[in-house]
C-alpha positions, 0 to 999 in steps of 0.5 A: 500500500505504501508503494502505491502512495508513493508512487501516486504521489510522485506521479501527481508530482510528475503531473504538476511539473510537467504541467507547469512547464508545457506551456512555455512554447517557446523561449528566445535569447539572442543566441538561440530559441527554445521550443518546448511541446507537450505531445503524445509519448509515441509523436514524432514531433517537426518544428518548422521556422518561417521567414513570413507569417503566411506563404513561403517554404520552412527556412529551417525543419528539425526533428523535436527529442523526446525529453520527458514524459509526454515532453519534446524539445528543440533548439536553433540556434542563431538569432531567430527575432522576427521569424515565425514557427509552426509545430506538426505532430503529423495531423497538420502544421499549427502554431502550438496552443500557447502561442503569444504572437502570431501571423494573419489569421493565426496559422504561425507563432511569431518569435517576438519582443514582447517588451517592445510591444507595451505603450508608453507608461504601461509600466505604470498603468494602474488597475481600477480601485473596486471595492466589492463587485457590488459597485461595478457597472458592466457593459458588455460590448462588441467592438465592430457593434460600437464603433463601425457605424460612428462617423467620427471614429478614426479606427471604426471596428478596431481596439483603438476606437475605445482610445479615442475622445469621443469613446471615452467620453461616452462611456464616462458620461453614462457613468458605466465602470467596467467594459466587457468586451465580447471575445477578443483572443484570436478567432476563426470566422473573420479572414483577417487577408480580407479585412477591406470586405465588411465581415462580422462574427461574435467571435466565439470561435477560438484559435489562438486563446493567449493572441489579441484578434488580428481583425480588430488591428490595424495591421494584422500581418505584422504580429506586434501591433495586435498586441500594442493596440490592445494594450493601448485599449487597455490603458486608455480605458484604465486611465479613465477609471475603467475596468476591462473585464475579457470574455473567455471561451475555453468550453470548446474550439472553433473545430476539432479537426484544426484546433491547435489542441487536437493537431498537438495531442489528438483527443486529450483535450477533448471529453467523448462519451461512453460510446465514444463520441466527441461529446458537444457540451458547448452546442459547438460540435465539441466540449474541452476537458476541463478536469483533465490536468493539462487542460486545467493548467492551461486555463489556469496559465491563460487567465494569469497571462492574460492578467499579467501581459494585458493588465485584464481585470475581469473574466467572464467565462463562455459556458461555465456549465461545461467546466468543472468546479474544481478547475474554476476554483483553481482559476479563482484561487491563482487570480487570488494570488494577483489581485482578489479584486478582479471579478470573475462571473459566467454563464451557469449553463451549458449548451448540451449534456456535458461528458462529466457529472452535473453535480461536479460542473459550474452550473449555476445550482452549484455556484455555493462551490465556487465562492467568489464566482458569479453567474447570470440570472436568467431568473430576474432576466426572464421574470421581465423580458419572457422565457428564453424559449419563445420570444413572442411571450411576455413577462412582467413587462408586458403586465403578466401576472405571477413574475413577481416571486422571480423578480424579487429572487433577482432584486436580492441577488438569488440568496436566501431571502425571508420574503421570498417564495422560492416555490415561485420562481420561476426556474430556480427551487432553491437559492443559488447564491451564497452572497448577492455578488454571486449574481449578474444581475441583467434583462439583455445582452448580446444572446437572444433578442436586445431588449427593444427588440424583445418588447416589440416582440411580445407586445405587439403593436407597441408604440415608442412612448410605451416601449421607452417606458418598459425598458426604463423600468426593466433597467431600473429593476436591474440596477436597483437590485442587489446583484452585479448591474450588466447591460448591453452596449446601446441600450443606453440609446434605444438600440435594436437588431432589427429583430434578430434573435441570433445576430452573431454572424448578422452584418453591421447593419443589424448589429451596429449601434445607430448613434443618431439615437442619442440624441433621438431619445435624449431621455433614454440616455439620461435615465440610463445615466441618472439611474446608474449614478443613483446606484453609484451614489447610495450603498444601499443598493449594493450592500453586497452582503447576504446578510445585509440585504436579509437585515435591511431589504424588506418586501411590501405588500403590492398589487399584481404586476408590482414589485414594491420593497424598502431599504431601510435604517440607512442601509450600507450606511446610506444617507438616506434613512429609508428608500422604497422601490415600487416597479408598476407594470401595469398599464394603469397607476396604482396606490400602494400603502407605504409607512407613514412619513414625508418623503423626497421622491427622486425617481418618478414617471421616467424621470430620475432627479436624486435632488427630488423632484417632488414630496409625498406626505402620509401612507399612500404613494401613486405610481404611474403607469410602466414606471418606477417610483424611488422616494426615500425619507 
C-alpha cells in the first residue's frame, strides 16, 4: 500500500511539473530559441521556422527529442527575432496552443519582443480601485457593434476606437465602470487577408486563446501591433477609471479537426462519451476537458497571462456549465494570488449534456462551490423580458401576472431571502447564491433578442412612448437590485437588431449601434445615466452582503404586476434613512400603502432627479403607469 502512495504521489508530482512547464512554447535569447511541446509519448514531433507569417517554404525543419514524459524539445540556434514557427505532430502544421504572437489569421507563432510591444507608461498603468463587485457597472460590448457605424471614429471596428475622445467620453458620461468586451483572443470566422470586405462574427470561435484578434488591428500581418493596440485599449480605458473585464471561451474550439489542441495531442483535450463520441457540451460540435490536468493548467496559465501581459481585470467565462468546479476554483484561487479584486462571473449553463457529472460542473445550482464566482440570472432576466424559449411571450413587462416571486429572487441577488417564495420562481427551487455578488444581475445582452427588440416582440403593436417606458423600468429593476448591474452596449440609446434573435454572424447593419439615437431619445440616455449614478451614489443598493440585504431589504405588500420593497435604517450606511422601490407594470397607476412619513421622491414617471423632484406626505404613494417610483425619507 505504501508503494502505491508513493508512487501516486510522485506521479501527481510528475503531473504538476510537467504541467507547469508545457506551456512555455517557446523561449528566445539572442543566441538561440527554445521550443518546448507537450505531445503524445509515441509523436514524432517537426518544428518548422518561417521567414513570413503566411506563404513561403520552412527556412529551417528539425526533428523535436523526446525529453520527458509526454515532453519534446528543440533548439536553433542563431538569432531567430522576427521569424515565425509552426509545430506538426503529423495531423497538420499549427502554431502550438500557447502561442503569444502570431501571423494573419493565426496559422504561425511569431518569435517576438514582447517588451517592445507595451505603450508608453504601461509600466505604470494602474488597475481600477473596486471595492466589492457590488459597485461595478458592466457593459458588455462588441467592438465592430460600437464603433463601425460612428462617423467620427478614426479606427471604426478596431481596439483603438475605445482610445479615442469621443469613446471615452461616452462611456464616462453614462457613468458605466467596467467594459466587457465580447471575445477578443484570436478567432476563426473573420479572414483577417480580407479585412477591406465588411465581415462580422461574435467571435466565439477560438484559435489562438493567449493572441489579441488580428481583425480588430490595424495591421494584422505584422504580429506586434495586435498586441500594442490592445494594450493601448487597455490603458486608455484604465486611465479613465475603467475596468476591462475579457470574455473567455475555453468550453470548446472553433473545430476539432484544426484546433491547435487536437493537431498537438489528438483527443486529450477533448471529453467523448461512453460510446465514444466527441461529446458537444458547448452546442459547438465539441466540449474541452476541463478536469483533465493539462487542460486545467492551461486555463489556469491563460487567465494569469492574460492578467499579467494585458493588465485584464475581469473574466467572464463562455459556458461555465461545461467546466468543472474544481478547475474554476483553481482559476479563482491563482487570480487570488494577483489581485482578489478582479471579478470573475459566467454563464451557469451549458449548451448540451456535458461528458462529466452535473453535480461536479459550474452550473449555476452549484455556484455555493465556487465562492467568489458569479453567474447570470436568467431568473430576474426572464421574470421581465419572457422565457428564453419563445420570444413572442411576455413577462412582467408586458403586465403578466405571477413574475413577481422571480423578480424579487433577482432584486436580492438569488440568496436566501425571508420574503421570498422560492416555490415561485420561476426556474430556480432553491437559492443559488451564497452572497448577492454571486449574481449578474441583467434583462439583455448580446444572446437572444436586445431588449427593444424583445418588447416589440411580445407586445405587439407597441408604440415608442410605451416601449421607452418598459425598458426604463426593466433597467431600473436591474440596477436597483442587489446583484452585479450588466447591460448591453446601446441600450443606453434605444438600440435594436432589427429583430434578430441570433445576430452573431448578422452584418453591421443589424448589429451596429445607430448613434443618431442619442440624441433621438435624449431621455433614454439620461435615465440610463441618472439611474446608474443613483446606484453609484447610495450603498444601499449594493450592500453586497447576504446578510445585509436579509437585515435591511424588506418586501411590501403590492398589487399584481408590482414589485414594491424598502431599504431601510440607512442601509450600507446610506444617507438616506429609508428608500422604497415600487416597479408598476401595469398599464394603469396604482396606490400602494407605504409607512407613514414625508418623503423626497427622486425617481418618478421616467424621470430620475436624486435632488427630488417632488414630496409625498402620509401612507399612500401613486405610481404611474410602466414606471418606477424611488422616494426615500
Amino acid at each position: 500500500m505504501k508503494k502505491l502512495i508513493i508512487a501516486g504521489l510522485l506521479s501527481m508530482m510528475l503531473t504538476n511539473k510537467v504541467a507547469a512547464q508545457a506551456f512555455q512554447e517557446m523561449t528566445y535569447t539572442p543566441q538561440a530559441t527554445t521550443f518546448k511541446l507537450f505531445a503524445p509519448d509515441n509523436a514524432k514531433v517537426t518544428l518548422r521556422i518561417y521567414q513570413q507569417g503566411k506563404d513561403g517554404k520552412a527556412v529551417k525543419t528539425v526533428k523535436m527529442q523526446k525529453t520527458g514524459k509526454e515532453q519534446f524539445s528543440a533548439t536553433v540556434k542563431g538569432d531567430l527575432m522576427g521569424k515565425f514557427y509552426t509545430f506538426d505532430v503529423g495531423r497538420g502544421e499549427c502554431a502550438g496552443v500557447f502561442a503569444k504572437a502570431v501571423g494573419v489569421n493565426g496559422k504561425r507563432a511569431a518569435i517576438i519582443d514582447m517588451k517592445q510591444t507595451n505603450p508608453e507608461h504601461w509600466c505604470c498603468d494602474k488597475r481600477p480601485v473596486t471595492k466589492s463587485p457590488a459597485d461595478l457597472v458592466v457593459y458588455e460590448m462588441h467592438h465592430r457593434d460600437f464603433s463601425i457605424n460612428r462617423a467620427d471614429a478614426e479606427y471604426p471596428g478596431k481596439f483603438m476606437a475605445l482610445t479615442e475622445p469621443w469613446a471615452i467620453d461616452h462611456l464616462k458620461q453614462l457613468g458605466v465602470n467596467a467594459i466587457h468586451i465580447l471575445p477578443s483572443y484570436d478567432y476563426g470566422s473573420v479572414d483577417e487577408t480580407r479585412l477591406n470586405t465588411p465581415q462580422y462574427n461574435w467571435g466565439y470561435d477560438p484559435v489562438n486563446y493567449n493572441v489579441p484578434e488580428g481583425g480588430y488591428s490595424t495591421n494584422p500581418y505584422q504580429p506586434e501591433v495586435r498586441i500594442r493596440e490592445f494594450k493601448q485599449m487597455v490603458q486608455a480605458l484604465h486611465k479613465a477609471d475603467i475596468r476591462v473585464i475579457l470574455d473567455v471561451v475555453y468550453n470548446h474550439t472553433y473545430d476539432i479537426e484544426h484546433s491547435n489542441f487536437q493537431r498537438t495531442y489528438p483527443d486529450y483535450f477533448y471529453r467523448k462519451t461512453a460510446d465514444g463520441q466527441y461529446s458537444n457540451g458547448s452546442g459547438c460540435n465539441n466540449e474541452t476537458a476541463s478536469d483533465k490536468p493539462m487542460m486545467r493548467q492551461f486555463m489556469i496559465e491563460s487567465v494569469k497571462y492574460w492578467i499579467n501581459e494585458y493588465h485584464i481585470d475581469g473574466l467572464r467565462f463562455d459556458l461555465m456549465g461545461c467546466h468543472d468546479i474544481e478547475t474554476m476554483n483553481e482559476i479563482r484561487k491563482a487570480v487570488d494570488e494577483i489581485d482578489p479584486t478582479i471579478f470573475i462571473y459566467g454563464e451557469g449553463w451549458s449548451a448540451g449534456q456535458c461528458a462529466y457529472p452535473q453535480e461536479k460542473l459550474g452550473l449555476k445550482a452549484n455556484i455555493t462551490k465556487m465562492p467568489g464566482i458569479a453567474a447570470f440570472s436568467d431568473e430576474i432576466r426572464d421574470a421581465l423580458r419572457g422565457p428564453f424559449d419563445d420570444d413572442k411571450k411576455a413577462a412582467f413587462l408586458g403586465g403578466i401576472a405571477d413574475n413577481e416571486e422571480s423578480l424579487k429572487f433577482g432584486i436580492v441577488g438569488a440568496i436566501s431571502h425571508p420574503q421570498v417564495d422560492m416555490s415561485k420562481v420561476n426556474y430556480s427551487k432553491e437559492p443559488w447564491a451564497t452572497e448577492p455578488t454571486q449574481m449578474m444581475s441583467y434583462v439583455s445582452c448580446h444572446d437572444d433578442m436586445c431588449l427593444v427588440d424583445r418588447l416589440q416582440t411580445s407586445i405587439p403593436g407597441i408604440q415608442t412612448d410605451e416601449l421607452i417606458r418598459l425598458d426604463l423600468l426593466a433597467q431600473t429593476a436591474v440596477f436597483t437590485s442587489q446583484g452585479v448591474p450588466f447591460m448591453l452596449s446601446g441600450e443606453e440609446m434605444l438600440r435594436d437588431k432589427k429583430r434578430v434573435h441570433n445576430s452573431f454572424e448578422s452584418p453591421d447593419s443589424v448589429n451596429q449601434i445607430n448613434w443618431d439615437n442619442k440624441a433621438k431619445y435624449p431621455q433614454v440616455f439620461n435615465y440610463y445615466k441618472d439611474l446608474i449614478a443613483l446606484r453609484k451614489h447610495h450603498p444601499a443598493f449594493r450592500l453586497g452582503s447576504a446578510d445585509l440585504v436579509r437585515k435591511h431589504l424588506e418586501f411590501m405588500e403590492a398589487p399584481k404586476n408590482v414589485v414594491a420593497y424598502r431599504l431601510k435604517n440607512y442601509a450600507g450606511r446610506d444617507d438616506w434613512r429609508d428608500i422604497i422601490v415600487i416597479l408598476n407594470a401595469n398599464k394603469d397607476a396604482i396606490e400602494i400603502t407605504i409607512p407613514q412619513g414625508k418623503y423626497s421622491v427622486v425617481c418618478c414617471d421616467g424621470v430620475i432627479c436624486e435632488d427630488g423632484l417632488s414630496t409625498i406626505e402620509g401612507n399612500k404613494a401613486v405610481v404611474d403607469p410602466q414606471s418606477a417610483l424611488i422616494i426615500h425619507n
